[in-house]
PASEBA-1860 file (N, C-alpha, C; in nm, 3 decimals):
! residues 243
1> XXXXXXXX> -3.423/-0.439/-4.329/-3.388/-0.443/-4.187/-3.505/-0.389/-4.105 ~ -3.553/-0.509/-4.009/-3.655/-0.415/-3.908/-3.609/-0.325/-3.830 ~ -3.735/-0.255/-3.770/-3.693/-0.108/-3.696/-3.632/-0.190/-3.563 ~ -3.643/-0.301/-3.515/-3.568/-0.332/-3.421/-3.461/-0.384/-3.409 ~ -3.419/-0.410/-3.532/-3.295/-0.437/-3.606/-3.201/-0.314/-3.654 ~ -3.236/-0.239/-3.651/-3.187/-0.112/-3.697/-3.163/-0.047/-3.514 ~ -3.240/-0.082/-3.419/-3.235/0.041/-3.300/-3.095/-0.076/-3.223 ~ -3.129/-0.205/-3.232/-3.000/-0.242/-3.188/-2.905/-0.222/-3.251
9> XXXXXXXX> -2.853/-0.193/-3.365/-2.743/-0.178/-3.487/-2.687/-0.036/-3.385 ~ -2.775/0.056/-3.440/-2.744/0.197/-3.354/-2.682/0.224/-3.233 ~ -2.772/0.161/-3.099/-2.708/0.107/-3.004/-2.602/0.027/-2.961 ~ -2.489/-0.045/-3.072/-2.411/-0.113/-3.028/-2.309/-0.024/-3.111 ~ -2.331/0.046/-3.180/-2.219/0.143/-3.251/-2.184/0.238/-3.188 ~ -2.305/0.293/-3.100/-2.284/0.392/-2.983/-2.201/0.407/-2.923 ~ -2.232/0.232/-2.819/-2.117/0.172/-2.732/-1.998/0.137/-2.771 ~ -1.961/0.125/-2.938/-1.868/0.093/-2.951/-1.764/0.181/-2.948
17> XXXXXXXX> -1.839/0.362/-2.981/-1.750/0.495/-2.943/-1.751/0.493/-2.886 ~ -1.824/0.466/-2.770/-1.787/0.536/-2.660/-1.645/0.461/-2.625 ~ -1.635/0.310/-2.629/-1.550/0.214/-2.581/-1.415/0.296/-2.626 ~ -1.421/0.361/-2.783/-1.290/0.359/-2.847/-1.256/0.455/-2.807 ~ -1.322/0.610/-2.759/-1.338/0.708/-2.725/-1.246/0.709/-2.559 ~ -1.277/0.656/-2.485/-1.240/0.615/-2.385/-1.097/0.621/-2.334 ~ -1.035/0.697/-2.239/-0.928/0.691/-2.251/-0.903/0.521/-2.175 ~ -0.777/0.449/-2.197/-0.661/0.340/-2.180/-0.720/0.314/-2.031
25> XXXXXXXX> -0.709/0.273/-1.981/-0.704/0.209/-1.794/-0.550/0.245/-1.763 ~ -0.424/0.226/-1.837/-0.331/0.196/-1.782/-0.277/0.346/-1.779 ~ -0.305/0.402/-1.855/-0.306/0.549/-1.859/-0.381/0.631/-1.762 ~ -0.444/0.598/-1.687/-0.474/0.687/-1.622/-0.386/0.742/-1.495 ~ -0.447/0.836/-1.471/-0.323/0.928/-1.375/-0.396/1.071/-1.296 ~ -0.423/1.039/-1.136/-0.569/1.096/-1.092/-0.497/1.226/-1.091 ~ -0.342/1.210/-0.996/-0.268/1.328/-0.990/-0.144/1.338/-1.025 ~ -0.119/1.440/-1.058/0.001/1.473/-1.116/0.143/1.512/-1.035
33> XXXXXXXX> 0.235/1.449/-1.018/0.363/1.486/-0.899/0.378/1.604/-0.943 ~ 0.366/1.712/-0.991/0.413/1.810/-0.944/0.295/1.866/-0.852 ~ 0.183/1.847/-0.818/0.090/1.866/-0.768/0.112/1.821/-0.627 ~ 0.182/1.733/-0.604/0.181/1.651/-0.478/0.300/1.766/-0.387 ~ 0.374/1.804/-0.500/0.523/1.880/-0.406/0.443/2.018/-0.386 ~ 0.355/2.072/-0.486/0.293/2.189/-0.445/0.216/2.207/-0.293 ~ 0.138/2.073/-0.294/0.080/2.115/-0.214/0.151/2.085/-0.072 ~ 0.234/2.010/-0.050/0.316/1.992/0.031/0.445/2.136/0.085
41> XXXXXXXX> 0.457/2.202/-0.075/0.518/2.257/0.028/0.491/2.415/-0.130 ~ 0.414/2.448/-0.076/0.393/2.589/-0.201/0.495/2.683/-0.238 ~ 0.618/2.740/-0.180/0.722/2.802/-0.197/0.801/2.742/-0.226 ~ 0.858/2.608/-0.264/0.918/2.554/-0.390/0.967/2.643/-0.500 ~ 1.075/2.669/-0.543/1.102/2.743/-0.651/1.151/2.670/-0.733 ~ 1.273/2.577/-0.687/1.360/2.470/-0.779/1.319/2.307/-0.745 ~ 1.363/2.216/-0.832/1.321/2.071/-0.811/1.436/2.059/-0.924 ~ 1.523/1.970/-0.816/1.673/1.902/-0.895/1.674/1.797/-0.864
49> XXXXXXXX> 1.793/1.678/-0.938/1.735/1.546/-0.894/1.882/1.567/-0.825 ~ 1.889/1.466/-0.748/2.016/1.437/-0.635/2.076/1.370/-0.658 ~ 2.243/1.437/-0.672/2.329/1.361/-0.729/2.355/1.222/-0.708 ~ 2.379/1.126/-0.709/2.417/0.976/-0.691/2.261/0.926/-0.683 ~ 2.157/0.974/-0.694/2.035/0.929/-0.691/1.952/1.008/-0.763 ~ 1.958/1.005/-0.904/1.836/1.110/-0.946/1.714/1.058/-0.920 ~ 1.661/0.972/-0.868/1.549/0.913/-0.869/1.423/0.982/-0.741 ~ 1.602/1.072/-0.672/1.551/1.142/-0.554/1.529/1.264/-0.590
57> XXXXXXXX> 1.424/1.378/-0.570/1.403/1.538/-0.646/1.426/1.581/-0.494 ~ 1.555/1.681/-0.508/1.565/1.774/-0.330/1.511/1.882/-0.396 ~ 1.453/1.938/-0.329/1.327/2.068/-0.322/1.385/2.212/-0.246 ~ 1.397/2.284/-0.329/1.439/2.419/-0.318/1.344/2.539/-0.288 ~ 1.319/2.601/-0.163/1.265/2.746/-0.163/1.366/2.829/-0.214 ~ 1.419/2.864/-0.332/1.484/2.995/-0.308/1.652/2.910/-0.301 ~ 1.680/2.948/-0.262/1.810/2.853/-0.198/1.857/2.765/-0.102 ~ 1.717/2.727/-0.008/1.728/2.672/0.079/1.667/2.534/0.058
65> XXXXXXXX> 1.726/2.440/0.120/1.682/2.319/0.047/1.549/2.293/0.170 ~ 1.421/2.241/0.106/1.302/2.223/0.209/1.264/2.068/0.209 ~ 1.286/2.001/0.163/1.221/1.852/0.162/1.292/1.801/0.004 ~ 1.253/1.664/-0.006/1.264/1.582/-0.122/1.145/1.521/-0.126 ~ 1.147/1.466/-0.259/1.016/1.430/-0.360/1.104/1.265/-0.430 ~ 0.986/1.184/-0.431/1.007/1.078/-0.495/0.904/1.002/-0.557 ~ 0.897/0.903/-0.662/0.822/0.853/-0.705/0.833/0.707/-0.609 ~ 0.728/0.623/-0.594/0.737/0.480/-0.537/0.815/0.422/-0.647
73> XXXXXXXX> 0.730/0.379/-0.741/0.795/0.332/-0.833/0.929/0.325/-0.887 ~ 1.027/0.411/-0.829/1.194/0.392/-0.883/1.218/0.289/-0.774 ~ 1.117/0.267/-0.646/1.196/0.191/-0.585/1.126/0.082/-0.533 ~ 1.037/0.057/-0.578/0.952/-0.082/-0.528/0.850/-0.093/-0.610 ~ 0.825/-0.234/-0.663/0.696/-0.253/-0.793/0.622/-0.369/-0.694 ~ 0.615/-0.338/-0.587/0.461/-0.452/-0.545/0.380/-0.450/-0.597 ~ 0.293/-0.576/-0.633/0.179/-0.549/-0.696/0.072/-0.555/-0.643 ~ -0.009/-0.480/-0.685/-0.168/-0.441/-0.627/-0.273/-0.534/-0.635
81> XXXXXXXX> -0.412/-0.536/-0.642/-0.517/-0.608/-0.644/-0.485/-0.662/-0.804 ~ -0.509/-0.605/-0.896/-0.442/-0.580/-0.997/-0.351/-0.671/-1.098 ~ -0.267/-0.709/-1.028/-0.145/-0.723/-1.039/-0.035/-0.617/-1.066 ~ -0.088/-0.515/-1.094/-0.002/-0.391/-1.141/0.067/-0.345/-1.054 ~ 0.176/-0.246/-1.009/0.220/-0.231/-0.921/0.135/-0.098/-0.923 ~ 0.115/0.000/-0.810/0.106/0.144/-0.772/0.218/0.200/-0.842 ~ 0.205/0.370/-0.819/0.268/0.460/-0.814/0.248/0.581/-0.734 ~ 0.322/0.586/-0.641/0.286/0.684/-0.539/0.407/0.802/-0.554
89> XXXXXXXX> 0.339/0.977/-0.554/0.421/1.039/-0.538/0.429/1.114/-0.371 ~ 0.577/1.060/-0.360/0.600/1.105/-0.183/0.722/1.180/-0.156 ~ 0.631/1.305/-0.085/0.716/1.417/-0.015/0.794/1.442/0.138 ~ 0.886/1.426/0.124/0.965/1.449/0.257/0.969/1.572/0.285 ~ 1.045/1.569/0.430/1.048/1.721/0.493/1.240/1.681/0.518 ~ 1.264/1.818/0.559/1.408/1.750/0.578/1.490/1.685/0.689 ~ 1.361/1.645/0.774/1.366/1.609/0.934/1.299/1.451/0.851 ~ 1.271/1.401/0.794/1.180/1.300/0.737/1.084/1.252/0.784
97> XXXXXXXX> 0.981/1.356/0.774/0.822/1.355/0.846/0.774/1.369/0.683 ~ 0.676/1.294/0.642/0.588/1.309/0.550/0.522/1.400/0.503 ~ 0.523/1.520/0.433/0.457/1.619/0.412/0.339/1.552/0.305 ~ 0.359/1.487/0.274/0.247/1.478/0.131/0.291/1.372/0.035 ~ 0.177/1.266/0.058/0.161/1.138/-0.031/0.049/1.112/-0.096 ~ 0.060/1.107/-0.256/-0.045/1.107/-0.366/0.006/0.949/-0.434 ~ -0.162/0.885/-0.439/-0.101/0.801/-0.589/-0.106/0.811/-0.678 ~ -0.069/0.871/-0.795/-0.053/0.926/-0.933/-0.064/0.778/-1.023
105> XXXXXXXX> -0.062/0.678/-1.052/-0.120/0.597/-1.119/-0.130/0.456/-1.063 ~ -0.245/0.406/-1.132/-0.252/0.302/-1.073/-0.366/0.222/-1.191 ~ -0.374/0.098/-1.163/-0.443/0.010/-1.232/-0.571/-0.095/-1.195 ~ -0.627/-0.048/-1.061/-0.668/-0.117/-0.968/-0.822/-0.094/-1.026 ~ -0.943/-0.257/-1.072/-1.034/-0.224/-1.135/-1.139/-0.126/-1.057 ~ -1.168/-0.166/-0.938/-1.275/-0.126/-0.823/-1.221/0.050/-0.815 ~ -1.096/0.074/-0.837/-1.080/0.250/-0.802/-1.087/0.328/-0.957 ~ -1.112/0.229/-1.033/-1.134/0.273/-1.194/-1.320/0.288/-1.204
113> XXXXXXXX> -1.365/0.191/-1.167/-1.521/0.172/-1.168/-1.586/0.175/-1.096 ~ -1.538/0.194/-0.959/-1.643/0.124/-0.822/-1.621/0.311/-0.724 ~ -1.492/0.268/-0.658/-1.501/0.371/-0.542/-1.436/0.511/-0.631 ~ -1.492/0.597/-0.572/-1.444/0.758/-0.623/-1.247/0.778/-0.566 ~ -1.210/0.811/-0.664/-1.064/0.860/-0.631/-1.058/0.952/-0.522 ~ -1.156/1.005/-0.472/-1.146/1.125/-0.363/-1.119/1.046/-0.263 ~ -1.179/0.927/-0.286/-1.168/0.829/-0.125/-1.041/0.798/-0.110 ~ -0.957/0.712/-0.188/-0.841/0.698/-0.219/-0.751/0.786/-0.183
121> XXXXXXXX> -0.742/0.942/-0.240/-0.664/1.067/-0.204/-0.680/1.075/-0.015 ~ -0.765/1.042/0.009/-0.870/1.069/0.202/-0.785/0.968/0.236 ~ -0.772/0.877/0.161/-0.655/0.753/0.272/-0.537/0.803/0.296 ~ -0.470/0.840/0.144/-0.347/0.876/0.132/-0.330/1.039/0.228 ~ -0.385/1.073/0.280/-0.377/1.219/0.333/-0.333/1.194/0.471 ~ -0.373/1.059/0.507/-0.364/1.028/0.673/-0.233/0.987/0.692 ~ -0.150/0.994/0.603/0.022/0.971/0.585/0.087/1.097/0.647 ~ 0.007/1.192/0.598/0.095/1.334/0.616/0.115/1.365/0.782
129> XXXXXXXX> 0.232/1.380/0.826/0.308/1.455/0.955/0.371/1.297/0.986 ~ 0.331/1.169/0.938/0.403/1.051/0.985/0.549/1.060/0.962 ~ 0.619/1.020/1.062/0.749/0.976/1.037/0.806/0.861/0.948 ~ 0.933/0.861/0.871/0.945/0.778/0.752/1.004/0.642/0.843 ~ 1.005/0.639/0.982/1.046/0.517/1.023/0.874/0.445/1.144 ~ 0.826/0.534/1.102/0.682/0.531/1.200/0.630/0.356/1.116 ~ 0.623/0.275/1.241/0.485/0.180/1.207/0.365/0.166/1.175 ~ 0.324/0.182/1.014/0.207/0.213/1.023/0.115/0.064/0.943
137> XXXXXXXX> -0.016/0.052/1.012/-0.108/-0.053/0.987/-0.229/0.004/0.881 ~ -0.278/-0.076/0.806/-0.466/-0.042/0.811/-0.546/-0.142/0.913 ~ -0.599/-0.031/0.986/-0.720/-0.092/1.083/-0.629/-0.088/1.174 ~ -0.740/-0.167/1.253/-0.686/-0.153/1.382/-0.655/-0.057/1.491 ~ -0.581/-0.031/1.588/-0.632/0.068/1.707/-0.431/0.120/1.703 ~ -0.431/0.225/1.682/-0.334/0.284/1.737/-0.265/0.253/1.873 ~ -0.074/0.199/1.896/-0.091/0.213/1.999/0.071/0.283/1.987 ~ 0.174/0.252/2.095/0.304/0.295/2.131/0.381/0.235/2.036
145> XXXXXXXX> 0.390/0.134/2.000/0.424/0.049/1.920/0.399/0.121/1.753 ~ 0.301/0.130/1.697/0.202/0.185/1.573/0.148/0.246/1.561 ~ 0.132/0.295/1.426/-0.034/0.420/1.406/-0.172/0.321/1.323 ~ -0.267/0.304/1.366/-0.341/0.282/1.262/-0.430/0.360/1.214 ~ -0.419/0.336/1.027/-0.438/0.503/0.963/-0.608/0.387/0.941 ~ -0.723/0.410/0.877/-0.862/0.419/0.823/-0.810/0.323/0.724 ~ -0.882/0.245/0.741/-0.932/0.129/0.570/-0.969/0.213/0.467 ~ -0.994/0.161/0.354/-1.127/0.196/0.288/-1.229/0.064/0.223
153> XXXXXXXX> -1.347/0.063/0.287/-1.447/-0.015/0.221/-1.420/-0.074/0.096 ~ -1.386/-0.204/0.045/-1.407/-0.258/-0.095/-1.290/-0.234/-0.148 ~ -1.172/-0.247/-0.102/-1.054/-0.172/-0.157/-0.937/-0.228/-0.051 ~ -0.997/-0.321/0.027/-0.883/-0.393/0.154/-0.721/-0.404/0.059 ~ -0.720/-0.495/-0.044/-0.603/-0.530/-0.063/-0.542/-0.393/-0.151 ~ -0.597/-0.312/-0.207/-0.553/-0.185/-0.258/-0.439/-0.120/-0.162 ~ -0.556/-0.085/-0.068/-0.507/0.019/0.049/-0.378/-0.046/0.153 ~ -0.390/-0.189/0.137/-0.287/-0.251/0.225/-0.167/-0.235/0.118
161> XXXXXXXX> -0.149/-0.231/-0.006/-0.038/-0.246/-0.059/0.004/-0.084/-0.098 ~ -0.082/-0.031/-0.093/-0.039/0.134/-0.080/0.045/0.177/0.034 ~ -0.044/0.116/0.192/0.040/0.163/0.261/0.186/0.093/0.266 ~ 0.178/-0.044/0.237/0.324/-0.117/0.170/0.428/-0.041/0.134 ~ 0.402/0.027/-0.038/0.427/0.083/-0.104/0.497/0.252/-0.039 ~ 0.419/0.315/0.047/0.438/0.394/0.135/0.575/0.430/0.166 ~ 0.531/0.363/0.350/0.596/0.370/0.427/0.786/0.279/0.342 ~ 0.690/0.217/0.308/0.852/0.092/0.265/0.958/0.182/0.219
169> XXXXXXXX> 0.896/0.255/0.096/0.965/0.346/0.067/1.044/0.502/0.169 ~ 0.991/0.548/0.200/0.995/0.653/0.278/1.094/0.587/0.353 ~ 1.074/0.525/0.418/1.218/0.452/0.518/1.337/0.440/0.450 ~ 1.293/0.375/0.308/1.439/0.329/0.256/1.514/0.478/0.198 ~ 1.440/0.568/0.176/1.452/0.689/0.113/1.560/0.765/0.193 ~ 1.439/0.793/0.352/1.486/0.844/0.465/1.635/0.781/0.519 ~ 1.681/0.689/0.512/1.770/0.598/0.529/1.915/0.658/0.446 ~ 1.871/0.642/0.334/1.961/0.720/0.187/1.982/0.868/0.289
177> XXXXXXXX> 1.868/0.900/0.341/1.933/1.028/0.332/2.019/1.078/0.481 ~ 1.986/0.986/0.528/2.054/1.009/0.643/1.987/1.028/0.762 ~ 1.835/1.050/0.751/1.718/1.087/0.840/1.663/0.997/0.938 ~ 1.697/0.852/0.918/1.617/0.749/1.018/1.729/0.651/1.001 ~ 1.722/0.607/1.085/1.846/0.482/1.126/1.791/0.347/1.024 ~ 1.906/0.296/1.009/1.849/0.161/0.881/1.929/0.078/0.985 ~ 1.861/-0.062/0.912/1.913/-0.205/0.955/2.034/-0.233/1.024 ~ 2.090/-0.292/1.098/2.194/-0.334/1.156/2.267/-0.406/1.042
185> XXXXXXXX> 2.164/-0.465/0.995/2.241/-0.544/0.909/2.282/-0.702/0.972 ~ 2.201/-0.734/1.086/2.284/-0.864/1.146/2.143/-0.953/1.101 ~ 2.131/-1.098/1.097/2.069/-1.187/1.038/2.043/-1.290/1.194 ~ 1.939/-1.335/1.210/1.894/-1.424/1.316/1.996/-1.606/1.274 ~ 2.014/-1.622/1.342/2.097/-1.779/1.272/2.006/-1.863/1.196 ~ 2.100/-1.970/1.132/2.051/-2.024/1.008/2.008/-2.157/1.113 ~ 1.864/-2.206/1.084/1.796/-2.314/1.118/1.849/-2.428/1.068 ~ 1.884/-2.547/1.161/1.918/-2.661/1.121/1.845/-2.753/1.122
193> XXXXXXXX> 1.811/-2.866/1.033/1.734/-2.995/1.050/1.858/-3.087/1.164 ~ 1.801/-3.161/1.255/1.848/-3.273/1.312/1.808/-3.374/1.245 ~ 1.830/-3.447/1.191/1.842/-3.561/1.097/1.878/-3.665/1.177 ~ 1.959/-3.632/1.317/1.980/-3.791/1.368/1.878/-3.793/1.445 ~ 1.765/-3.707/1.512/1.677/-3.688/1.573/1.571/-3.805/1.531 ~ 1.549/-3.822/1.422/1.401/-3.866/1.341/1.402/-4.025/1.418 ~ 1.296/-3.995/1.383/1.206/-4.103/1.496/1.103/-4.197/1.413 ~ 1.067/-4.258/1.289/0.972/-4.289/1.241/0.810/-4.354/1.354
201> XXXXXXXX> 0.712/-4.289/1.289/0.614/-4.329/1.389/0.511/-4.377/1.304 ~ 0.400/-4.385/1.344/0.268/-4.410/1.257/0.175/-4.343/1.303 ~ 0.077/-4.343/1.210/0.000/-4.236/1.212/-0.063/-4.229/1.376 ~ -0.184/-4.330/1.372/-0.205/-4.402/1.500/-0.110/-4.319/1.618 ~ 0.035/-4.313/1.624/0.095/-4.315/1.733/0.169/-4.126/1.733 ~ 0.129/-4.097/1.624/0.126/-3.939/1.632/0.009/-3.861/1.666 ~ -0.090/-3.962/1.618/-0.227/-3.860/1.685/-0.235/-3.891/1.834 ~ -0.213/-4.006/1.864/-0.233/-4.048/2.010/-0.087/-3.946/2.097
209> XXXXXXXX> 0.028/-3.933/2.079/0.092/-3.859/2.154/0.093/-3.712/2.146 ~ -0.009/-3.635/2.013/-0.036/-3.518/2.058/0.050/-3.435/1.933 ~ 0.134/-3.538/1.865/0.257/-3.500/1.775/0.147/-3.439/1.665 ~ 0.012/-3.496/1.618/-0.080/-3.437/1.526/-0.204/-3.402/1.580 ~ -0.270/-3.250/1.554/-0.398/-3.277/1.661/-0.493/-3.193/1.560 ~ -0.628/-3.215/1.589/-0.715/-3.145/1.487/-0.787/-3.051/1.640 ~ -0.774/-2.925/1.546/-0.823/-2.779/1.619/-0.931/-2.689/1.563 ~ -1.000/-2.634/1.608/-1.140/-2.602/1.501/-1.158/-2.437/1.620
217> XXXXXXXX> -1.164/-2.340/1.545/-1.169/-2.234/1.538/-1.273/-2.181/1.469 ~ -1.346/-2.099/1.556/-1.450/-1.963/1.530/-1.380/-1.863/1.475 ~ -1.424/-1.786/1.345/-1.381/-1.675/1.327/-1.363/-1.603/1.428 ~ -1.469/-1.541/1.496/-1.434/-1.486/1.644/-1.288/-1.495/1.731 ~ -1.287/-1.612/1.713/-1.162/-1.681/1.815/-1.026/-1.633/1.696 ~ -1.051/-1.685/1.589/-0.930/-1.607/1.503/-0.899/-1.480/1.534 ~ -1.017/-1.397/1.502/-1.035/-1.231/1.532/-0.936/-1.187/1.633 ~ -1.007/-1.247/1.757/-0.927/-1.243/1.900/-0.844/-1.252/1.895
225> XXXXXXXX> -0.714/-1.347/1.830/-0.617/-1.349/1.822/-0.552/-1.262/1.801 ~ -0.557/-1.215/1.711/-0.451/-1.083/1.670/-0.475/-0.949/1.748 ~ -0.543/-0.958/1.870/-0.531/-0.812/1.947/-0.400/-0.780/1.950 ~ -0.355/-0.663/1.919/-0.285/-0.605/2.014/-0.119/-0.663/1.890 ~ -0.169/-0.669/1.806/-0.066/-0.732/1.644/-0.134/-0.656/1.558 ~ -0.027/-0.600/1.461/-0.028/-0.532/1.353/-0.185/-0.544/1.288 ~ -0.234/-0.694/1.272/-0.312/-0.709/1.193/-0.456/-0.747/1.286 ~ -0.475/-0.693/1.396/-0.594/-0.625/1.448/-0.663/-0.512/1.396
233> XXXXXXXX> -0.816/-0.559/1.351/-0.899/-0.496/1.310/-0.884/-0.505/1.147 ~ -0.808/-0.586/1.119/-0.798/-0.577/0.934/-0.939/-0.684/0.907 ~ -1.024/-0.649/0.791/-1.157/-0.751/0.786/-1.170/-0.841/0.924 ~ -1.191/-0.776/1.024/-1.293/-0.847/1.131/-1.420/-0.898/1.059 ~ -1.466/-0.956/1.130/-1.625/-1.032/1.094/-1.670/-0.961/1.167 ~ -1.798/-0.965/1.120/-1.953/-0.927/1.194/-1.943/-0.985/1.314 ~ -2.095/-0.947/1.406/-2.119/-1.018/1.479/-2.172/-1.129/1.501 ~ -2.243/-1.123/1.374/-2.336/-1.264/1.319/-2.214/-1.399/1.263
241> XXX> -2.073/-1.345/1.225/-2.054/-1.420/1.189/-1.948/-1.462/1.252 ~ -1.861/-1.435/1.400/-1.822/-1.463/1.506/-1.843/-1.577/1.544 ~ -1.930/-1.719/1.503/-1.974/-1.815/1.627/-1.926/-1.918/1.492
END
């Protein structure tokens, strides 16, 4: 065996510990829920799960009950960039204001290899004092209507299904518990086809009355559109690429 036959041999056995060495992807887990209730609320003494819902942890100073704790995951599996769903651990107060939201696992490649988990934790921090019925966006401009919390760079569809994952929860939670008003429950009416309506035409005589029309749009002009809608300021374009 040549010596350069031998230094690649070496080198790929290396990599191959290290590979095996390595902990799982699916295993990983940046923080730990009991970490999330600590820091949310440090005089915690007890953590019980709630009767007719263990899925819910009510949080005890002492004897006084201070907030509840939940995992996302007992109650919504959206899936991420990934396909995986998140797991977010989220702390209530007993007024249902957000004390503290961590994502404790996840599967997402770019927050495994690319961006630092600190960034990730910096998103999730901008949750805390929100209300569990509060409108919240990524991007975009805060108004009466909404909050909009910070993107993060390279991570658009991550961070949009986090805050998904979130708020979705927290409402439905807050709801359970009695803290924010839920749904009416009433349904908009059911859409009907008119069927005696139909009119057969030809092509010719749909483009000419306006019934089909071709429209051509600038990113820019897209952009514009959504002022002042949820999804203002989500991946805007440049300026270069506006025209």
């Amino acid at each position: 065996m040549s010596v350069f036959s031998r230094f690649a041999f070496v080198l790929f056995a290396s990599i191959m510990a290290m590979a095996l060495n390595a902990a799982p992807l699916s295993k990983y887990e940046p923080v730990a829920g009991r970490q999330v209730i600590e820091q949310a609320f440090p005089d915690v003494t007890r953590v019980i799960p709630r009767k007719g819902n263990r899925a819910i942890q009510e949080l005890y100073a002492r004897k006084e009950l201070v907030g509840y704790a939940y995992q996302s995951l007992d109650f919504v599996q959206t899936p991420a960039y990934s396909g995986k769903p998140v797991n977010a651990m989220v702390v209530l107060d007993a007024e249902g204001t957000i004390k503290a939201a961590k994502v404790i696992h996840h599967d997402e490649p770019i927050l495994l290899v690319g961006i630092p988990e600190s960034k990730m934790h910096a998103f999730t921090d901008q949750y805390t004092g929100l209300k569990a019925d509060q409108r919240v966006t990524v991007g975009g401009t805060s108004t009466e209507r909404k909050v909009a919390v910070d993107g993060l760079s390279g991570a658009t569809v991550t961070v949009m299904v986090i805050n998904e994952v979130i708020m979705r929860t927290a409402h439905r939670v807050a709801v359970e518990l009695g803290m924010v008003e839920g749904e009416d429950g009433t349904r908009p009416p059911v859409a009907n086809v008119d069927k005696q309506a139909f009119e057969e035409k030809t092509w010719q005589e749909l483009t000419g009355d306006g019934s089909v029309r071709r429209l051509m749009l600038t990113t820019g002009q897209v952009d514009d559109s959504f002022k002042g809608t949820e999804a203002e300021g989500v991946d805007t374009a440049g300026p270069e690429e506006r025209k």
